[in-house]
N, CA, C and O of each residue as an XYZ file, in Angstrom:
896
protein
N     -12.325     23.392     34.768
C     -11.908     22.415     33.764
C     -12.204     21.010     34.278
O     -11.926     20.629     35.415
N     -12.948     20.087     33.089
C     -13.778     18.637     33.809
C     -12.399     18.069     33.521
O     -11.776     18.458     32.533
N     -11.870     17.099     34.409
C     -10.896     15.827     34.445
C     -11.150     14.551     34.553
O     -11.942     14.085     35.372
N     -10.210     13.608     33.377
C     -11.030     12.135     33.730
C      -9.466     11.395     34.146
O      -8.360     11.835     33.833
N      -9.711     10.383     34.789
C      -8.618      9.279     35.520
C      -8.789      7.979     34.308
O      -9.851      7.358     34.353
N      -8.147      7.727     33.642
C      -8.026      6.374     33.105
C      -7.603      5.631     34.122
O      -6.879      6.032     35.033
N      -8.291      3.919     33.917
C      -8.565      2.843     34.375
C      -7.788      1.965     34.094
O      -8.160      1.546     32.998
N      -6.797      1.340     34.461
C      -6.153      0.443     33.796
C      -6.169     -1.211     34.992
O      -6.289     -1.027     36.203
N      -6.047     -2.558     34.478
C      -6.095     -3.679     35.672
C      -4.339     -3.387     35.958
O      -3.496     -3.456     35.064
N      -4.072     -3.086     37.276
C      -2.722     -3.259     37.957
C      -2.213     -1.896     37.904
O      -0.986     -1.853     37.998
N      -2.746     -0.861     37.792
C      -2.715      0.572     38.124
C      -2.545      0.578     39.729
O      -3.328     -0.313     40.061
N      -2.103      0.959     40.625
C      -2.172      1.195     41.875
C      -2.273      2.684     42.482
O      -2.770      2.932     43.580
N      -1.745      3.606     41.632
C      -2.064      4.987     41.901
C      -3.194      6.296     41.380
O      -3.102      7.500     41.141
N      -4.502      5.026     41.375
C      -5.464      5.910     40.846
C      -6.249      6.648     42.049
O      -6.860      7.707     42.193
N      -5.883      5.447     42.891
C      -6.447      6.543     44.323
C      -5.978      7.704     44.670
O      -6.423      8.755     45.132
N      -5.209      7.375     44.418
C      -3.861      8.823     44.988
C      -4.212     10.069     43.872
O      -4.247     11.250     44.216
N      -4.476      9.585     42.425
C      -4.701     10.777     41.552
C      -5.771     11.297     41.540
O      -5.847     12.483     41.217
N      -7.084     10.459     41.941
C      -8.260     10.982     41.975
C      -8.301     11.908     43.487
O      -9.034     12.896     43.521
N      -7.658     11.611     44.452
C      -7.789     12.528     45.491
C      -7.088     13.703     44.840
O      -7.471     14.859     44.655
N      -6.120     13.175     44.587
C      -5.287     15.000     43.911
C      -6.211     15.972     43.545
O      -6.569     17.010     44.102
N      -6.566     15.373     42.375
C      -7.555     16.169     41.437
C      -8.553     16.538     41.826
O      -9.075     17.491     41.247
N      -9.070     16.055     42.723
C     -10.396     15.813     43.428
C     -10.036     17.231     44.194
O     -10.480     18.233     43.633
N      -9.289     17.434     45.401
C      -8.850     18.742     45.886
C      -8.397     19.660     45.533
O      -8.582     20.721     46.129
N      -7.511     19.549     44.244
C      -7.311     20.616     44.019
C      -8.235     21.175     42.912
O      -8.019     22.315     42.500
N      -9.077     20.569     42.493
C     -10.443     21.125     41.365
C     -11.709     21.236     41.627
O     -12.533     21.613     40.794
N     -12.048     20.830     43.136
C     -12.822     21.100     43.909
C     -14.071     19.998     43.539
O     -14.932     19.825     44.402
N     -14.161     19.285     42.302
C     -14.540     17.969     42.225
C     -13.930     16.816     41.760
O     -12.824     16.867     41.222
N     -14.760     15.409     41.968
C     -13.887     14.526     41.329
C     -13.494     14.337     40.433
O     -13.989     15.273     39.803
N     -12.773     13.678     39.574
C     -12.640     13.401     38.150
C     -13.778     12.024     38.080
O     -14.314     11.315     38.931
N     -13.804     12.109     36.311
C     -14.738     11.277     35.995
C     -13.751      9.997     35.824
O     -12.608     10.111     35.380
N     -14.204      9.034     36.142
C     -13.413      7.855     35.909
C     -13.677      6.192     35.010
O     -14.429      5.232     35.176
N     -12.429      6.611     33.887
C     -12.997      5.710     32.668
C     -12.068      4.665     32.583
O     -10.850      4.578     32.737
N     -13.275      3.643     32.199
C     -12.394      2.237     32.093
C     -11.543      1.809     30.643
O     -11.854      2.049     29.476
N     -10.492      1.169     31.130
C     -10.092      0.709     29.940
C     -10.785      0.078     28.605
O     -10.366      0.365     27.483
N     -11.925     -0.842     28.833
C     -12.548     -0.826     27.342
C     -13.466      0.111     26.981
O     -14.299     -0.264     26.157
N     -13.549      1.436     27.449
C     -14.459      2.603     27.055
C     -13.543      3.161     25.578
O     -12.334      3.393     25.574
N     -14.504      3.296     24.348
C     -14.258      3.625     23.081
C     -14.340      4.925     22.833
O     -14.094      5.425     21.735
N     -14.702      5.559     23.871
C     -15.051      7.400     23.944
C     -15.441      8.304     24.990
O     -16.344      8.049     25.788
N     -14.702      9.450     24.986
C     -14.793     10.307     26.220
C     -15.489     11.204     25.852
O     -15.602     11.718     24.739
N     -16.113     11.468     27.064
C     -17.387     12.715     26.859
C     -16.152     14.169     26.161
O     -14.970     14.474     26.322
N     -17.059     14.568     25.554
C     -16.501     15.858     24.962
C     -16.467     17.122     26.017
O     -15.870     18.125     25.627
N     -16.890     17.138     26.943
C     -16.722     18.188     28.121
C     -15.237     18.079     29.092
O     -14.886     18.885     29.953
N     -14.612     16.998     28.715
C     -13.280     16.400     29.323
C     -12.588     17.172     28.777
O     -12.691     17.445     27.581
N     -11.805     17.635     29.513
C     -10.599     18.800     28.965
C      -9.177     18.162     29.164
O      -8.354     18.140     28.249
N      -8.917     17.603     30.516
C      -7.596     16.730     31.187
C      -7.723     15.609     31.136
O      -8.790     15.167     31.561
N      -6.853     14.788     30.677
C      -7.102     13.171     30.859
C      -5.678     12.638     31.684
O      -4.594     13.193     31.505
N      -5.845     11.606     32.506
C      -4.355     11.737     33.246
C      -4.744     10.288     33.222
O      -5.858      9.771     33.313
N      -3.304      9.652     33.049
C      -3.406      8.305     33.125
C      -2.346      7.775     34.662
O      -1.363      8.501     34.809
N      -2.448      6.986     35.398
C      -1.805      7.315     37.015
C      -1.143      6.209     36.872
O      -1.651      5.309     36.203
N      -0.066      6.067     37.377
C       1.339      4.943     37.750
C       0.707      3.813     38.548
O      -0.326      3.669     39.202
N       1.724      3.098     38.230
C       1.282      1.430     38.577
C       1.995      0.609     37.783
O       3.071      0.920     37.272
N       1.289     -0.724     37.617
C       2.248     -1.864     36.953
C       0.558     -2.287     35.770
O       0.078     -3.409     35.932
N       0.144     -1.718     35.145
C      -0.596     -1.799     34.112
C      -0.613     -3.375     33.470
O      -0.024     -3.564     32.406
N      -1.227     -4.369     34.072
C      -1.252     -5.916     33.334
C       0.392     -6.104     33.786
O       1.307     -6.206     32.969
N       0.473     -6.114     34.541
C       1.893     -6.623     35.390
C       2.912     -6.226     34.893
O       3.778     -6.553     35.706
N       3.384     -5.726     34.073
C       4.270     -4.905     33.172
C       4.852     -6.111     32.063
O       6.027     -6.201     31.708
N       4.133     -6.681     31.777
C       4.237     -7.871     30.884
C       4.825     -7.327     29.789
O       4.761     -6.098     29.747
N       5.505     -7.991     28.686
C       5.894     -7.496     27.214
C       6.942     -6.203     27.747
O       8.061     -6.508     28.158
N       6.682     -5.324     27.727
C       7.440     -3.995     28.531
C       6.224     -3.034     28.652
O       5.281     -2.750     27.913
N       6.691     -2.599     30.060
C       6.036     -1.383     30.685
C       5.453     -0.564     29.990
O       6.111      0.311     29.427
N       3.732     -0.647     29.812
C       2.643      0.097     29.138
C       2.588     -0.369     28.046
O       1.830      0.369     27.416
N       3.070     -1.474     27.164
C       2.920     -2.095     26.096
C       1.329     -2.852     25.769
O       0.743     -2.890     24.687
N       0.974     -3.307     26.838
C      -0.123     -3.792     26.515
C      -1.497     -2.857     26.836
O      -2.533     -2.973     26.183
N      -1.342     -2.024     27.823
C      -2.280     -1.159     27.873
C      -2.099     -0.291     26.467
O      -3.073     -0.272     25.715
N      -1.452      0.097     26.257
C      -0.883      1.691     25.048
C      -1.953      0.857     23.780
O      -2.281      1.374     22.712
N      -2.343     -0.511     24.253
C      -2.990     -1.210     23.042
C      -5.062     -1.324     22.948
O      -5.888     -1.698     22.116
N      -5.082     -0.757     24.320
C      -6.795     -0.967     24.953
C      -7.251     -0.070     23.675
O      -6.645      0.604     22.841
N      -8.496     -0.362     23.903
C      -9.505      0.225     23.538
C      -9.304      2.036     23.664
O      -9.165      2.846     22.747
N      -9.355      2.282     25.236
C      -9.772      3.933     25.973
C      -8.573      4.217     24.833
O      -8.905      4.798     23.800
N      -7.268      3.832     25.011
C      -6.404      4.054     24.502
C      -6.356      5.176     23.036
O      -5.762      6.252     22.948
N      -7.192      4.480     22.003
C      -7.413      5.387     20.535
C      -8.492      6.115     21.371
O      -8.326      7.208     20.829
N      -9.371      6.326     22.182
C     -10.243      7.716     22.813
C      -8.980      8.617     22.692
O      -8.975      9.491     21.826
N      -7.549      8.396     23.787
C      -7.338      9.584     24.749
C      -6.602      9.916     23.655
O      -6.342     11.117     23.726
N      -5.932      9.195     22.227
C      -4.986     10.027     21.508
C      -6.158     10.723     20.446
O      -5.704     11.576     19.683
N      -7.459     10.457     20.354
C      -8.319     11.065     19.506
C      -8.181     12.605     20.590
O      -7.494     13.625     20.524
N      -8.919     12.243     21.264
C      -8.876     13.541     22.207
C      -7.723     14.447     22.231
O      -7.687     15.638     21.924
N      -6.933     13.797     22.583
C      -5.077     14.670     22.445
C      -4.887     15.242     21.017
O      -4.523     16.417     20.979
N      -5.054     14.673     19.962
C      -5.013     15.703     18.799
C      -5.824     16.651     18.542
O      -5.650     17.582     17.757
N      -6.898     16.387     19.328
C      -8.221     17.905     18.863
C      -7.410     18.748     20.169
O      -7.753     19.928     20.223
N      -6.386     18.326     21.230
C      -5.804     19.411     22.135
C      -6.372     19.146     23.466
O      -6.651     20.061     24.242
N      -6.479     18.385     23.630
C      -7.430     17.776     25.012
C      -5.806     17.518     25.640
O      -4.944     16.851     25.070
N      -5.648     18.245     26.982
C      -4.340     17.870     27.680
C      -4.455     16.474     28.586
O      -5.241     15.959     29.381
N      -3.546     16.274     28.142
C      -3.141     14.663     28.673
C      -1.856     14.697     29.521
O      -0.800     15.144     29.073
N      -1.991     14.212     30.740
C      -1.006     13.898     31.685
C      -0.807     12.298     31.805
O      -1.817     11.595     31.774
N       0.512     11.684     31.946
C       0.940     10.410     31.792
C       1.907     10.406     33.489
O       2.886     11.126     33.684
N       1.534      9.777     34.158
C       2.306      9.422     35.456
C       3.044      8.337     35.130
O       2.527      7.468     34.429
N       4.510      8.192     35.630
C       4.875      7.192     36.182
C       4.777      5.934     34.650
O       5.181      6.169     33.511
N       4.202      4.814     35.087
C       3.272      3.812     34.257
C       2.565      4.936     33.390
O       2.604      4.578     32.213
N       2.082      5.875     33.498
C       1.247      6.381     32.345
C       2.164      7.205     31.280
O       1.961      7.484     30.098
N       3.140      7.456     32.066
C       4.062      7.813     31.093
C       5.228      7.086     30.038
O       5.910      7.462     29.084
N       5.030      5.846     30.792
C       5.453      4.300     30.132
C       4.193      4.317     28.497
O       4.476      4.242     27.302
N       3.126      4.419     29.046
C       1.679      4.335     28.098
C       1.706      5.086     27.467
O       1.020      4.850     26.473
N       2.350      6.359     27.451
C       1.913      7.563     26.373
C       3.163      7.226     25.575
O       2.898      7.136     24.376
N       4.566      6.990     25.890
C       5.508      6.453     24.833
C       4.774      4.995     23.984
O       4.334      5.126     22.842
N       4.718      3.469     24.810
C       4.058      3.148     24.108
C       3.243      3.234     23.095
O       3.487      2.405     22.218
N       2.140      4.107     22.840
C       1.034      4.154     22.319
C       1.460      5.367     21.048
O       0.747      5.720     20.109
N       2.646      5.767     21.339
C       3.172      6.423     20.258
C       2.918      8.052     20.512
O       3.282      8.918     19.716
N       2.428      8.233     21.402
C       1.929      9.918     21.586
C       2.936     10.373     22.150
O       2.768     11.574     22.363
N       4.341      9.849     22.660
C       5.602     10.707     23.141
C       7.211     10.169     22.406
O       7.273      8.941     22.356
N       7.835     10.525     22.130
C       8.507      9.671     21.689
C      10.183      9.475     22.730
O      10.728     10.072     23.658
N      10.441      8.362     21.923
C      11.590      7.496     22.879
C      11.255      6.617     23.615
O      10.216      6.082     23.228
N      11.726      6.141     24.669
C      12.075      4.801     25.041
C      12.197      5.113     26.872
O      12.833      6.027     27.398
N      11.501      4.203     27.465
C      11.634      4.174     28.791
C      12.021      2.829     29.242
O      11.306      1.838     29.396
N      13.782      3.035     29.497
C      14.177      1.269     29.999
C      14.252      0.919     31.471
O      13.703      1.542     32.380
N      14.972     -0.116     31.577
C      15.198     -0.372     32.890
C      16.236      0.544     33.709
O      17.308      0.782     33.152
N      16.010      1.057     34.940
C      16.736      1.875     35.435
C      18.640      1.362     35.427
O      19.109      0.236     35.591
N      19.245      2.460     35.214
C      20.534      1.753     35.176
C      21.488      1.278     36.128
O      22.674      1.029     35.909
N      20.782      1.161     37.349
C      20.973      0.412     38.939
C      20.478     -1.152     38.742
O      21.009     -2.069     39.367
N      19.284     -1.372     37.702
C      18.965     -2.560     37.644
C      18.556     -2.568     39.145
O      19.126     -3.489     39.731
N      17.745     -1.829     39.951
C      16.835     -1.658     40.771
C      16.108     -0.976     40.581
O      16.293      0.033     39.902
N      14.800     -1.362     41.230
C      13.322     -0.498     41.676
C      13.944      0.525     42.599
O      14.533      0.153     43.614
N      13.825      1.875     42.260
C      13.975      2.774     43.515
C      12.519      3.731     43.819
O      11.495      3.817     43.141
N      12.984      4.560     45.446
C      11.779      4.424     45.608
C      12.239      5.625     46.515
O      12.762      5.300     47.581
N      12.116      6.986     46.237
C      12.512      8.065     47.031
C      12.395      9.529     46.663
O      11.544      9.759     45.803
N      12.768     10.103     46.922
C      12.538     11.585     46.719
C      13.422     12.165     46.044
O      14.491     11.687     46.422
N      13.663     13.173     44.999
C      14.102     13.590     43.936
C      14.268     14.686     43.802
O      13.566     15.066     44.740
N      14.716     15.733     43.299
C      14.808     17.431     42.964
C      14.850     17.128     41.626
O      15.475     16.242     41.041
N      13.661     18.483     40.970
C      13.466     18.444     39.992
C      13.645     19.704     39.435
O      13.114     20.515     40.193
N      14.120     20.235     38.512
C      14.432     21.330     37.712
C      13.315     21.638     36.888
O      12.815     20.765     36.179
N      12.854     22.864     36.918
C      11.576     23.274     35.926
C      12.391     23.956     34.838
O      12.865     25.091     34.869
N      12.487     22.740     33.543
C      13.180     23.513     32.685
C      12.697     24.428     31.445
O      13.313     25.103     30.620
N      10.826     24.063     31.754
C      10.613     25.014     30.675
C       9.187     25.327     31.673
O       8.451     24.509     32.225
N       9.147     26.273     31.666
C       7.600     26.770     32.525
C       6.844     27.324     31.494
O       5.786     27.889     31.771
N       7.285     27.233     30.207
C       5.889     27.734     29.289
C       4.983     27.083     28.664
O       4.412     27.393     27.618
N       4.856     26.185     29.303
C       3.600     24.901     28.615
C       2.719     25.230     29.692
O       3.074     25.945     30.628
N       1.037     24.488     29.533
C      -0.202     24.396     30.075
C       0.395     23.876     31.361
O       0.000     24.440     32.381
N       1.258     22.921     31.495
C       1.348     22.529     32.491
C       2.641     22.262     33.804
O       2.952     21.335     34.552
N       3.217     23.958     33.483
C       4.332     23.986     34.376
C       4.091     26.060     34.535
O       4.861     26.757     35.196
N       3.191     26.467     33.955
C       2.788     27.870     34.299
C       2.843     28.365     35.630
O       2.946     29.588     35.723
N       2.793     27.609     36.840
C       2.223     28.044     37.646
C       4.013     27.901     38.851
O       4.159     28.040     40.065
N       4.960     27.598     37.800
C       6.337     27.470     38.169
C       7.210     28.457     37.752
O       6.899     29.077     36.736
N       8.330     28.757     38.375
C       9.419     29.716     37.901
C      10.575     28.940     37.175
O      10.955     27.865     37.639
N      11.276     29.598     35.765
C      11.653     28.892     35.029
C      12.998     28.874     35.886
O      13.653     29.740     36.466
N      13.119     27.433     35.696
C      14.631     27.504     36.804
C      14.212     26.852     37.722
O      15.061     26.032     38.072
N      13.133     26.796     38.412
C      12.753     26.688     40.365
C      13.243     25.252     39.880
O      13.296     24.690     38.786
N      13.648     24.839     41.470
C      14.138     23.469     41.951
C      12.911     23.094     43.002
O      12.562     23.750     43.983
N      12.333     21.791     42.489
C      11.112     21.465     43.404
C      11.293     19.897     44.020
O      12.200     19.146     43.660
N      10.552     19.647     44.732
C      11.034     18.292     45.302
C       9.890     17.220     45.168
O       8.718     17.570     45.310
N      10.130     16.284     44.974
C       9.299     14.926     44.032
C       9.663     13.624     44.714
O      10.784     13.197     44.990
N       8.539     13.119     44.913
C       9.026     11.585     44.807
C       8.757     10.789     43.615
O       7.897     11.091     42.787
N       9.666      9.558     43.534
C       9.739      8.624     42.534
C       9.594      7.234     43.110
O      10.134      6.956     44.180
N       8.838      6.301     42.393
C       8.868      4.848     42.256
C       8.596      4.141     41.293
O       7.434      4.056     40.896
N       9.681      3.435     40.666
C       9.893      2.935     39.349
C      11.090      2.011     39.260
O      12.142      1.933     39.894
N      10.594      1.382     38.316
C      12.119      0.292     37.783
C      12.650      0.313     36.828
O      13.819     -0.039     36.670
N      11.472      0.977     35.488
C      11.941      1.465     34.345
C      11.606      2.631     33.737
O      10.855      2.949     32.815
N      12.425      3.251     34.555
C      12.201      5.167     34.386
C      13.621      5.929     33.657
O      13.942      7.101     33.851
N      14.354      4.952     32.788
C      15.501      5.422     31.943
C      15.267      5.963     31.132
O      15.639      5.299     30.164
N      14.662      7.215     30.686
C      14.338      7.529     29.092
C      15.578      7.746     29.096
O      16.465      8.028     29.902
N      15.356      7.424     27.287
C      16.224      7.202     26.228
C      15.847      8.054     24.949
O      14.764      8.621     24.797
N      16.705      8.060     24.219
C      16.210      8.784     22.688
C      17.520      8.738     21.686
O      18.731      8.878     21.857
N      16.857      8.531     20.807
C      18.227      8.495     19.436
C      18.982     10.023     19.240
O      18.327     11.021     18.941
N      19.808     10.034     19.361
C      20.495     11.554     19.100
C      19.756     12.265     18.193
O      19.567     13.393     18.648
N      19.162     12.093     16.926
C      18.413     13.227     16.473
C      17.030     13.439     17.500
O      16.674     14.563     17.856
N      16.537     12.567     17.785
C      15.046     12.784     18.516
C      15.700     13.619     19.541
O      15.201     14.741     19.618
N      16.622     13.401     20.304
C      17.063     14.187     21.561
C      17.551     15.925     21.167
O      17.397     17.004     21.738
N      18.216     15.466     19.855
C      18.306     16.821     19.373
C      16.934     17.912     19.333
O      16.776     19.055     19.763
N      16.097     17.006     18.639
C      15.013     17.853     18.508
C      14.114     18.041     19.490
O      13.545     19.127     19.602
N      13.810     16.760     20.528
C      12.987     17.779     21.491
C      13.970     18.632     22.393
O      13.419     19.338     23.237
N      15.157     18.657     22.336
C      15.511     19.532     23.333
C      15.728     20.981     22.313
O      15.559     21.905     23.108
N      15.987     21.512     21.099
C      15.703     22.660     20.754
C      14.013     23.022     20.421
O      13.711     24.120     19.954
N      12.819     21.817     20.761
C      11.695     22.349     20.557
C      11.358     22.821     22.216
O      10.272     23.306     22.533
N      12.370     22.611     23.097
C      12.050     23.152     24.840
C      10.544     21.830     25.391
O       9.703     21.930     26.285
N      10.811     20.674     24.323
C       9.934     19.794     24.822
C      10.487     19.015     26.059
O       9.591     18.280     26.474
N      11.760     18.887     26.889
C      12.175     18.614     28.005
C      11.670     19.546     29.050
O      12.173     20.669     29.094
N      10.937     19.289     29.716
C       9.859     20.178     31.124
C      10.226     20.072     32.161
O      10.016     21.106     32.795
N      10.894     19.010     32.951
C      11.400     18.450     34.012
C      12.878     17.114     34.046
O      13.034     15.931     33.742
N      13.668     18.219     34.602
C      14.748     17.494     34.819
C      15.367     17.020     36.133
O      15.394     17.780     37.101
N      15.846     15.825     36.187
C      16.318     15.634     37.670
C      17.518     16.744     38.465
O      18.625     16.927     37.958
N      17.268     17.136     39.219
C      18.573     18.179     39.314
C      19.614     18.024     40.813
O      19.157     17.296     41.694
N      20.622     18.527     40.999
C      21.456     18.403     42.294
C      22.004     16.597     42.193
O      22.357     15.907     43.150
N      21.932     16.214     40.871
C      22.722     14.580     41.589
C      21.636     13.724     41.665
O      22.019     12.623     42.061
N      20.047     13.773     41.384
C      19.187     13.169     42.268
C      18.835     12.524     41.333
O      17.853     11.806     41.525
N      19.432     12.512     40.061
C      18.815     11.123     39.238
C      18.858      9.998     39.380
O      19.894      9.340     39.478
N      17.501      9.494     39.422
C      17.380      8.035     40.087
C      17.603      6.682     39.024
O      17.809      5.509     39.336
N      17.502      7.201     37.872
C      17.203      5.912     36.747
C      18.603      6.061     35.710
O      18.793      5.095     34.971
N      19.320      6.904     35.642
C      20.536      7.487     34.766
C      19.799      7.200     32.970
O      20.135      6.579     31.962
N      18.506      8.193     33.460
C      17.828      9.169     31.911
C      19.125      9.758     31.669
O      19.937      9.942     32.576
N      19.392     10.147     30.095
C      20.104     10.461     28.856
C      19.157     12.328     29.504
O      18.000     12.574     29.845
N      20.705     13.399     29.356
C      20.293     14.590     30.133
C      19.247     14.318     31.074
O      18.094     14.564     30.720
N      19.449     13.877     32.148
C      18.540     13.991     33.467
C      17.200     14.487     33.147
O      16.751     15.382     33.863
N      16.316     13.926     31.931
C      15.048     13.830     31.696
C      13.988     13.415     32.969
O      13.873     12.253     33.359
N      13.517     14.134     33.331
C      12.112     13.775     33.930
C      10.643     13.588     33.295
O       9.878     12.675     33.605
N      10.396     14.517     32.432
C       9.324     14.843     31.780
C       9.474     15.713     30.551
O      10.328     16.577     30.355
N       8.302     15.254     29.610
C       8.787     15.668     28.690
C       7.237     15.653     27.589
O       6.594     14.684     27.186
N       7.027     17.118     27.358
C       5.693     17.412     26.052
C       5.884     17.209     24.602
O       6.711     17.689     23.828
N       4.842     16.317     24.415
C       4.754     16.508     22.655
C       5.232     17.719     21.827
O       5.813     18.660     22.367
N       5.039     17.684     20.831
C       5.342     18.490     19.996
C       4.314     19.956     20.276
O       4.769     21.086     20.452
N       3.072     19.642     20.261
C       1.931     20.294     20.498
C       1.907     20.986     21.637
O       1.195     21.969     21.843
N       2.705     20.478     22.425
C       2.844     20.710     24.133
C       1.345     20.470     24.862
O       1.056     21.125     25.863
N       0.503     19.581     24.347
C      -0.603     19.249     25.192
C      -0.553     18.094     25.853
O      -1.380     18.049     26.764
N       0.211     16.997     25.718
C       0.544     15.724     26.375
C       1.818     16.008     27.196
O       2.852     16.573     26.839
N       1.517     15.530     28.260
C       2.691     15.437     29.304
C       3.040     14.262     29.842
O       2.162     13.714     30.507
N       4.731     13.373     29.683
C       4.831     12.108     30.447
C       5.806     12.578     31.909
O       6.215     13.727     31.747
N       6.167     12.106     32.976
C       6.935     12.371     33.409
C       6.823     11.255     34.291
O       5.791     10.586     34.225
N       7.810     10.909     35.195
C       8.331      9.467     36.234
C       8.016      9.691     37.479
O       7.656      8.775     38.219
N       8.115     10.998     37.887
C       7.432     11.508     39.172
C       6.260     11.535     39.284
O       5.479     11.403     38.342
N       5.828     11.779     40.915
C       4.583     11.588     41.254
C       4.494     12.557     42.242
O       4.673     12.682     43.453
N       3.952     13.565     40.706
C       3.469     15.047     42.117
C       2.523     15.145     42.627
O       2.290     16.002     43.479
N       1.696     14.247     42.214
C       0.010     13.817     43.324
C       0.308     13.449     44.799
O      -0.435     13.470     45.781
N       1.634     13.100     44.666
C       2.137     12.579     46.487
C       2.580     13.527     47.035
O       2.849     13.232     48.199
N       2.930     15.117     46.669
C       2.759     15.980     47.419
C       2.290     17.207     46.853
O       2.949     17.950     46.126
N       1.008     17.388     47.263
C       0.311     18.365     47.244
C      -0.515     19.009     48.392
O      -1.206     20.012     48.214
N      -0.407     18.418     49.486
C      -0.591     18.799     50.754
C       0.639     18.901     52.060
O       1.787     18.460     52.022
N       0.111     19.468     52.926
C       1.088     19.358     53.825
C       1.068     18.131     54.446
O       2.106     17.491     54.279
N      -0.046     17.435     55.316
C      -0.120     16.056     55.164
C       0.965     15.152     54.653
O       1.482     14.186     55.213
N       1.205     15.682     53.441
C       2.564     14.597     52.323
C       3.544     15.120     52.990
O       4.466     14.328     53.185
N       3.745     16.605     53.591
C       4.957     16.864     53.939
C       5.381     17.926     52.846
O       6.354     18.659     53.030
N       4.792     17.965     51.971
C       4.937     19.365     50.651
C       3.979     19.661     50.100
O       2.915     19.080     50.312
N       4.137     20.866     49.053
C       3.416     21.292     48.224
C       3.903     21.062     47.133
O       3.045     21.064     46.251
N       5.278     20.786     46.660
C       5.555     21.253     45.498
C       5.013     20.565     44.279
O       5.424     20.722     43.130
N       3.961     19.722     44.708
C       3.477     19.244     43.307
C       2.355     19.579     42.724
O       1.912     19.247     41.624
N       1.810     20.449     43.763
C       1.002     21.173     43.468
C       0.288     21.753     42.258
O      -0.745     21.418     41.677
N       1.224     22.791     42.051
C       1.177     23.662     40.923
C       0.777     23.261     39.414
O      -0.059     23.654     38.602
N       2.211     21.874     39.456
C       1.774     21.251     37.817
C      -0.102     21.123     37.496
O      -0.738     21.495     36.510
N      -0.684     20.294     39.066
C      -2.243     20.100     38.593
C      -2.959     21.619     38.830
O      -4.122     21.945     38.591
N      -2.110     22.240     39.254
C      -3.463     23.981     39.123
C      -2.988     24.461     37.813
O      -3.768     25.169     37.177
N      -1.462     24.103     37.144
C      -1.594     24.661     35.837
C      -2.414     23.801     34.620
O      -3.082     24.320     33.726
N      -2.128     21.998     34.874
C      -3.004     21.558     34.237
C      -4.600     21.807     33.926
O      -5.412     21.712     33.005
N      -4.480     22.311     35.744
C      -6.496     22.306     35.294
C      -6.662     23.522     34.825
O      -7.873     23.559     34.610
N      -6.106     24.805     34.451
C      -6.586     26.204     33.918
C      -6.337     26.869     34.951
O      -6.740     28.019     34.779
N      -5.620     26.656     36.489
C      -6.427     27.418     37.277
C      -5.153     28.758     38.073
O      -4.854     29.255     39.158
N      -4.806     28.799     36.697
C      -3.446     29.803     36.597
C      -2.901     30.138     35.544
O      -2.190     29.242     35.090
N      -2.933     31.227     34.842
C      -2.479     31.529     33.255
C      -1.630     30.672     32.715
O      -0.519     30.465     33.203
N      -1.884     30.335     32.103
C      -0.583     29.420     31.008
C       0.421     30.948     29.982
O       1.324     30.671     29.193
């Protein structure tokens, strides 16, 4: 499965995602800039990587969710093209309207910056297959506005559509998200946002694996 890295100015974790992907898919991803109007049709994954996207001006992913690549990756996402949102990219996929709810300021009113347990609360999407429903995995986080939010019906409904994928678990919520939200799929279940950054451990090197899996289920390379 071909993978592309969106480009954004003030992204800082595209290095980190293109190595991910890069090892665990055995090539690189293709890498597209923000004023690109169209992605090759052989692109199957599109992942957009954490950072401070145009300094986080207006609010976090507001002005990127507005680029150009931007109408590419949601053209692509409705024909079913899976989309992963990190961190900042998961700021961008609410923005831009492809997830819904609200990502505020953490409710410490600090940047935190540490390691997390995460609950796999639904392992039947493209991109948690390669997990046991239930498993507790370990994550790091860095963010300032990683509070999702949602209006009681929206919360109603993605949580009986099993669109909540990742939850903070054991106490380890860092931002005080509404039900210890981590991540969370469209309707379609082909877009994925989440606050963690499982590209930072996928080797032993990092000190883990457990983030492994999400990019071998993203890329195909384990039954969904």
């Amino acid at each position: 499965m071909k993978a592309a890295v969106i480009l954004l100015p003030g992204l800082n974790r595209d290095r980190d995602m293109i190595a991910a992907l890069t090892d665990i898919a055995g090539e690189p991803p293709l890498t597209i800039w923000q004023t690109e109007t169209s992605i090759p049709d052989d692109i199957e994954l599109i992942v957009i990587p954490g950072g401070f996207s145009y300094g986080d001006y207006l609010r976090c992913g507001a002005i990127a969710a507005r680029m150009p690549v931007m109408k590419a990756v949601r053209e692509k996402a409705e024909n079913g093209t899976r989309v992963i949102g990190v961190c900042n990219g998961f700021q961008i996929l609410v923005e831009s309207g492809m997830l819904p709810g609200a990502l505020m300021r953490n409710s410490s009113l600090k940047f935190v910056c540490r390691e997390v347990e995460l609950e796999i609360a639904n392992n039947k999407t493209v991109f948690t297959s390669a997990y046991a429903q239930g498993q507790i995995i370990r994550c790091p986080v860095a963010h300032h506005d990683g509070n999702y939010f949602a209006d009681a019906a929206t919360l109603d409904l993605i949580e009986a559509n099993g669109q909540v994928v990742l939850r903070y678990a054991n106490g380890t919520n860092p931002n005080g998200s509404v039900n210890d939200i981590a991540g969370i799929v469209n309707k379609a279940g082909n877009v994925l946002g989440l606050m963690p950054h499982p590209e930072n451990l996928i080797t032993a090197a990092h000190g883990g694996t457990d983030g492994r899996a999400l990019f071998e289920s993203a890329l195909g390379l384990v039954d969904a």
